[in-house]
C-alpha positions in Angstrom: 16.0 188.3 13.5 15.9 186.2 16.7 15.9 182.6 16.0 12.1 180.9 16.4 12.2 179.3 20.4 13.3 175.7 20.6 10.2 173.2 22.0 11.5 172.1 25.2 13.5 169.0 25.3 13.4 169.1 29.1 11.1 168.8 31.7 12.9 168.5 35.3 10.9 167.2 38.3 11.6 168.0 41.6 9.9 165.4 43.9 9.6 162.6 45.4 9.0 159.8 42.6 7.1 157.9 44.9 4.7 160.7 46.0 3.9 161.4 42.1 0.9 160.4 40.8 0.7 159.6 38.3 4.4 159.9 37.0 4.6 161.9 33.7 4.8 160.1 30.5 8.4 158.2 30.0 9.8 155.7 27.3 13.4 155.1 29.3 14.1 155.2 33.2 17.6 155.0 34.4 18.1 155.2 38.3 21.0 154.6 41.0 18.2 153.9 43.5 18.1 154.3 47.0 18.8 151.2 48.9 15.4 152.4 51.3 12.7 152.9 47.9 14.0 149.6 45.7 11.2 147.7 46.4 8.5 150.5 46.3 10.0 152.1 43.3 10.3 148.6 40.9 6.4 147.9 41.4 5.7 151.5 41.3 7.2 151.4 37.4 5.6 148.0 36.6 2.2 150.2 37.2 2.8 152.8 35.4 0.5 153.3 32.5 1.4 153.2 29.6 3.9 151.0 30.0 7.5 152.2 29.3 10.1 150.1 27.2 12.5 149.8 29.8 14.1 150.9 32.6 17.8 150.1 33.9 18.2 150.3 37.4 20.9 150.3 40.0 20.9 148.3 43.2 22.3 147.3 46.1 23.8 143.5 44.4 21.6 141.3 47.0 18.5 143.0 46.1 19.3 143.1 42.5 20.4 139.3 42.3 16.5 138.8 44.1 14.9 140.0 41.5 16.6 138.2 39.0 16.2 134.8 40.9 15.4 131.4 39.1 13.9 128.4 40.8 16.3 126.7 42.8 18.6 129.8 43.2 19.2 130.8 47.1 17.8 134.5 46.9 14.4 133.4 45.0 11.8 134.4 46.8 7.9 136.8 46.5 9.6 139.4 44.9 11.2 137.4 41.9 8.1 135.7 41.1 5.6 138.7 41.7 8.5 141.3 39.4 8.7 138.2 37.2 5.1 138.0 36.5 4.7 141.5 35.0 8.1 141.7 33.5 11.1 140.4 32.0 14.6 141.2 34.2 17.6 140.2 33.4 21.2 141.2 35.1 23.4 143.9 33.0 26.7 144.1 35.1 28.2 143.9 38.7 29.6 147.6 39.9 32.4 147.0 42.1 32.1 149.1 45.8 35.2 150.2 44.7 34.3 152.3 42.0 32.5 155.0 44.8 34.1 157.7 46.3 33.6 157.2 49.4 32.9 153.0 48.6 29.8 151.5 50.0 29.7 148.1 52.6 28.3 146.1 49.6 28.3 145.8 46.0 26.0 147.0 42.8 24.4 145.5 39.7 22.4 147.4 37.4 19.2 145.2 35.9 17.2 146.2 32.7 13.5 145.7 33.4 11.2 145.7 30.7 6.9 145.5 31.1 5.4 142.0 29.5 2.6 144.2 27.3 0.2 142.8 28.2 -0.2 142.7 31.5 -1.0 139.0 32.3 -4.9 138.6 32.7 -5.0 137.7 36.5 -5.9 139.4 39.7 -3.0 141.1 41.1 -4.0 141.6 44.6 -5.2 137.7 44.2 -2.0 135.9 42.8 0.1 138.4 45.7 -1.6 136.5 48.1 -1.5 133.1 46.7 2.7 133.8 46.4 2.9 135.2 50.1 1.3 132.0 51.4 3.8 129.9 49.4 6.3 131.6 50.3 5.9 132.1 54.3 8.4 129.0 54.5 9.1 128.4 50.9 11.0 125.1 52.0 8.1 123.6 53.3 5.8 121.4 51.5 2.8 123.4 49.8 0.4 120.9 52.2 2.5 121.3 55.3 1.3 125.3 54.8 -1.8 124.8 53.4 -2.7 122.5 56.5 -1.6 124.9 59.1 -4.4 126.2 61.4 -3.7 130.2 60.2 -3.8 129.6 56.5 -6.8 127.5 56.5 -8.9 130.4 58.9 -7.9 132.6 56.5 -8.8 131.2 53.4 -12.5 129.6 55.1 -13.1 133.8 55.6 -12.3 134.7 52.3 -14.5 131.9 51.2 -17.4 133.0 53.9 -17.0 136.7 52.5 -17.0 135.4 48.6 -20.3 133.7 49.8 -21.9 136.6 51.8 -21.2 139.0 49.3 -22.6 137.0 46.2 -25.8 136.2 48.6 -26.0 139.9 49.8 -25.4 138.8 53.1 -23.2 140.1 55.7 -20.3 138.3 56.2 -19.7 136.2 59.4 -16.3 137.2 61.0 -15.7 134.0 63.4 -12.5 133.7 61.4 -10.6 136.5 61.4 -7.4 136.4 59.4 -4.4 136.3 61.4 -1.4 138.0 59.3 2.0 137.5 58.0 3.8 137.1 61.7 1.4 134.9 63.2 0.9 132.2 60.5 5.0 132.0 59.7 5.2 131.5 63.2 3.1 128.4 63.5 5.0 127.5 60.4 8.4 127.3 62.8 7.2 124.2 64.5 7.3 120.4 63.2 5.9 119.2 60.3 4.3 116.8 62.8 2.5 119.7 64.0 0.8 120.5 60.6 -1.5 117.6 60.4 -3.3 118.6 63.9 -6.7 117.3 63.1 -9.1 120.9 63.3 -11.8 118.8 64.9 -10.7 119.5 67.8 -11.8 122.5 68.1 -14.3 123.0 64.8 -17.2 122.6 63.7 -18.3 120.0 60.9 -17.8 122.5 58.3 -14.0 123.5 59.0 -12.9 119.6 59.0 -14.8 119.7 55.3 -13.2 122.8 54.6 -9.2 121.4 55.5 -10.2 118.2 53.3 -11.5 120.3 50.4 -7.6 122.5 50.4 -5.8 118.9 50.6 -7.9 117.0 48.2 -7.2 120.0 45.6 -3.5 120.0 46.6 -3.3 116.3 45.6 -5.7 116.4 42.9 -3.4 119.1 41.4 0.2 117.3 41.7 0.9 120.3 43.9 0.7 118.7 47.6 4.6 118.0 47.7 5.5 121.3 45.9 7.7 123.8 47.2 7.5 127.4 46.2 11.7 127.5 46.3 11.3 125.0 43.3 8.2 126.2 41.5 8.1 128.4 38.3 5.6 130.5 36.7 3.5 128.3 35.2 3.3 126.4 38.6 2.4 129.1 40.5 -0.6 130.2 37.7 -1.7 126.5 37.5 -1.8 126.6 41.1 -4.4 129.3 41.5 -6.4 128.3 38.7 -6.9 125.2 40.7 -7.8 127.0 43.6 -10.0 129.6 41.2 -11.9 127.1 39.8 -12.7 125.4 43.0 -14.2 128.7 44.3 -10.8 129.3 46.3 -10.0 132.8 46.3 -6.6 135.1 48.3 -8.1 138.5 48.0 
């Protein structure tokens, strides 16, 4: 008699993991990941639902050492603190150039990522743009980019839209937010420059507005913070402060 057929142990997937959705149900994931997809693939994993136990990935050694990163280190930066928030990564070994035939330019490490479970209880699309701001020029003094002309237009419209829409109103689009490029380029100028009083070109409301973000700054211990030096906790404590004051980033 034939023996009874085996369930299958195998199920092989022929596509690209970051067009899948959603990705079938897995426990483990081990990956020597494209240098191109590292980014997009680590927080495509941390959404996955439900959350796997682990997953031990190979990268190029810079980006690997990133997300890894401590306060203080060189390479620390958005993407240690936003993988940091929804997981715990730590650095399994070094793999040599050397040990590909033919060798790469740069070195490997593998990391073991494993989901917190659960999730922390905080807007993700919120605390991304809290940590983006910090980081523009995470050197800089929290109030020296808190101050800056950009940040402050785009934080009064995200205030002005919170308002509108809680009023049913439509929201008022004088202040249009400028994006990434322009506000880290008013960043490049002098410290000097930072403090460049908004009444001179603003209305009554804006000069309020710029005293409210540094009177919360100070209040909170946070106006001499840098985001190179801050941890977790600083970074959460941070946007509850600007939470609670009706300060939001998405």
């Amino acid at each position: 008699a034939m023996a009874p057929a085996l369930p299958p142990r195998l199920n092989l997937h022929h596509a690209d993991v970051l067009r899948m959705t959603p990705l079938p149900y897995f426990d483990l994931c081990i990956s020597n990941t494209p240098y191109q997809i590292s980014s997009p693939l680590v927080f495509k994993l941390l959404a996955h639902r439900p959350p796997f136990r682990a997953a031990l990935l190979m990268f190029q050694r810079e980006f690997a050492m990133r997300l890894v990163a401590k306060p203080g280190d060189n390479l620390y930066c958005r993407l240690s603190v936003n993988t940091q928030l929804l997981s715990r990564v730590s650095h399994v070994m070094k793999v040599d150039r050397k040990n590909f035939r033919p060798p790469p330019k740069v070195d490997s490490s593998v990391v073991r990522i494993e989901p917190r479970h659960p999730p922390p209880p905080i807007s993700l699309s919120e605390w991304d743009g809290l940590i983006r701001l910090c980081f523009l020029r995470k050197h800089k003094t929290l109030a020296a980019i808190f101050k800056t002309n950009s940040v402050l237009r785009m934080m009064q419209q995200n205030a002005n839209t919170l308002r509108a829409l809680q009023s049913n109103q439509e929201p008022t689009d004088f202040l249009a937010a400028d994006d990434d490029a322009h506000m880290t380029a008013e960043l490049q100028d002098d410290d000097s420059q930072h403090d460049v009083d908004m009444e001179h070109d603003a209305s009554d409301d804006k000069v309020a507005f710029k005293k409210k973000i540094v009177d919360l700054l100070e209040q909170s211990g946070y106006a001499k913070a840098r985001a190179a030096k801050m941890d977790m906790d600083d970074f959460l404590a941070l946007l509850k402060a600007f939470n609670d004051a009706g300060l939001h980033f998405a």
